[in-house]
C-alpha positions in Angstrom: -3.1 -18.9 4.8 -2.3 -15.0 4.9 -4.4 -12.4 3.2 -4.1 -9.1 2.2 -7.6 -7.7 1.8 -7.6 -4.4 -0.3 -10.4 -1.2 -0.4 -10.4 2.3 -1.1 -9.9 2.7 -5.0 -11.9 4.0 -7.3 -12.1 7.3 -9.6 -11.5 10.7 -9.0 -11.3 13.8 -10.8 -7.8 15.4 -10.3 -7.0 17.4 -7.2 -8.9 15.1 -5.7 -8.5 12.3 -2.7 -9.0 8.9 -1.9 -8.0 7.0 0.3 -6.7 2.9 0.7 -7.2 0.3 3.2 -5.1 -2.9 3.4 -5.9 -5.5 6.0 -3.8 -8.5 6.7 -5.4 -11.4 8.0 -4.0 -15.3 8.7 -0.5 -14.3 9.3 1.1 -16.1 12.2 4.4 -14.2 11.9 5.8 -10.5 13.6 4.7 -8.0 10.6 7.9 -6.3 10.3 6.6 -3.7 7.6 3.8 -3.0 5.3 3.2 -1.1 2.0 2.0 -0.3 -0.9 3.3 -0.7 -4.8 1.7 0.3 -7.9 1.9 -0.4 -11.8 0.4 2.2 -14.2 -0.8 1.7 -17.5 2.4 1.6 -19.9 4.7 1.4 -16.6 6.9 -0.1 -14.6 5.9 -2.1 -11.5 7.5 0.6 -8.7 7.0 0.6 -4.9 4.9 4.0 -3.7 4.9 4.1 0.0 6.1 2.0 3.2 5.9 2.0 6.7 7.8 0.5 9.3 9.0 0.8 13.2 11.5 3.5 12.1 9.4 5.8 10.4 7.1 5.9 7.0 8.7 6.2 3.6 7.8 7.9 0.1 8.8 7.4 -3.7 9.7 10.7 -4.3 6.8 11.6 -7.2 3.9 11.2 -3.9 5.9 12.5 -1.2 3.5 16.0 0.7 0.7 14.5 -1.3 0.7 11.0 0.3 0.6 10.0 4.2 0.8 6.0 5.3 -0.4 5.3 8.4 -0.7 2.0 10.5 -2.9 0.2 12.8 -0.6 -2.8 14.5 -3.4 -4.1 16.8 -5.8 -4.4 13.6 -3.1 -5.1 11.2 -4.0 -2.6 8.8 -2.3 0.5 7.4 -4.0 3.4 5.5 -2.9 5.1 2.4 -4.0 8.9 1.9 -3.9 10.4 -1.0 -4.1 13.6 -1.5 -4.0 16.3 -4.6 -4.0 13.4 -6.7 -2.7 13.4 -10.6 -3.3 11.3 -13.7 0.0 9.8 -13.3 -1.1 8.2 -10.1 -3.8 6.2 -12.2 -2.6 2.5 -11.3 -3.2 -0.7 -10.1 -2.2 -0.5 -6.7 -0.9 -3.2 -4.6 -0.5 -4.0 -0.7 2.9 -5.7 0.4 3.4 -7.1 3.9 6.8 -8.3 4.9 6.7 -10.5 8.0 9.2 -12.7 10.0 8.9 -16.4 10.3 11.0 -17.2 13.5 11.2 -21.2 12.8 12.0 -20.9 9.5 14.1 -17.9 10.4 13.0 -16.3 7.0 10.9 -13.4 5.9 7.4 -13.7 4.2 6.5 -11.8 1.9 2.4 -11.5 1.0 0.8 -9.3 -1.5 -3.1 -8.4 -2.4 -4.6 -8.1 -5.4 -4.6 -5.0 -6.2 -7.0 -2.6 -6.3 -7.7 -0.2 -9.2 -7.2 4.1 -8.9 -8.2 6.3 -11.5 -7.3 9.7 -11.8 -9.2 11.8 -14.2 -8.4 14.9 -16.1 
């Protein structure tokens, strides 16, 4: 029944910014994180950005340009990007990791994925 609704995407020239919104919705489990992954054209599927109790995290090639936030009480975080470059042109994709206590088991649910073009 959980949902990951995606928004934000679109194209920009580069330098510029955009920003993306993931929302989860139907999940009856404690969110333990949430974050987003992204697969260019001609590359590998690689995780971008994550946030959790103990702090936010970065892939290395967006960290000063990106910033994750979250929302707990809405169950949405926020991705912005700034200064952005033709390598970040990808399909970009929400993760939510959550914990199912009587199944004692993690959930994992993904959207899907939400298109970010960077032009030269």
């Amino acid at each position: 029944q959980g949902q990951l609704m995606e928004s934000g995407g679109g194209e920009v020239q580069t330098g510029g910014s955009l920003r993306l919104n993931c929302t989860a919705s139907g999940i009856l489990f404690d969110i333990d994180e949430m974050g987003w992954y992204r697969q260019g054209p001609g590359k590998d599927f690689e995780w971008v950005s994550h946030i959790k109790d103990s702090g936010a995290y970065y892939e290395d090639s967006v960290k000063g340009r990106f910033a994750i936030s979250r929302d707990k009480a809405k169950n949405t975080i926020y991705l912005q990007m700034n200064n952005l470059k033709p390598d970040d042109t990808a399909v970009y994709y929400c993760k939510t990791q959550a914990w199912d206590s009587s199944q004692i088991r993690y959930v994992t649910y993904w959207g899907q994925g939400i298109q970010v073009t960077v032009s030269t």
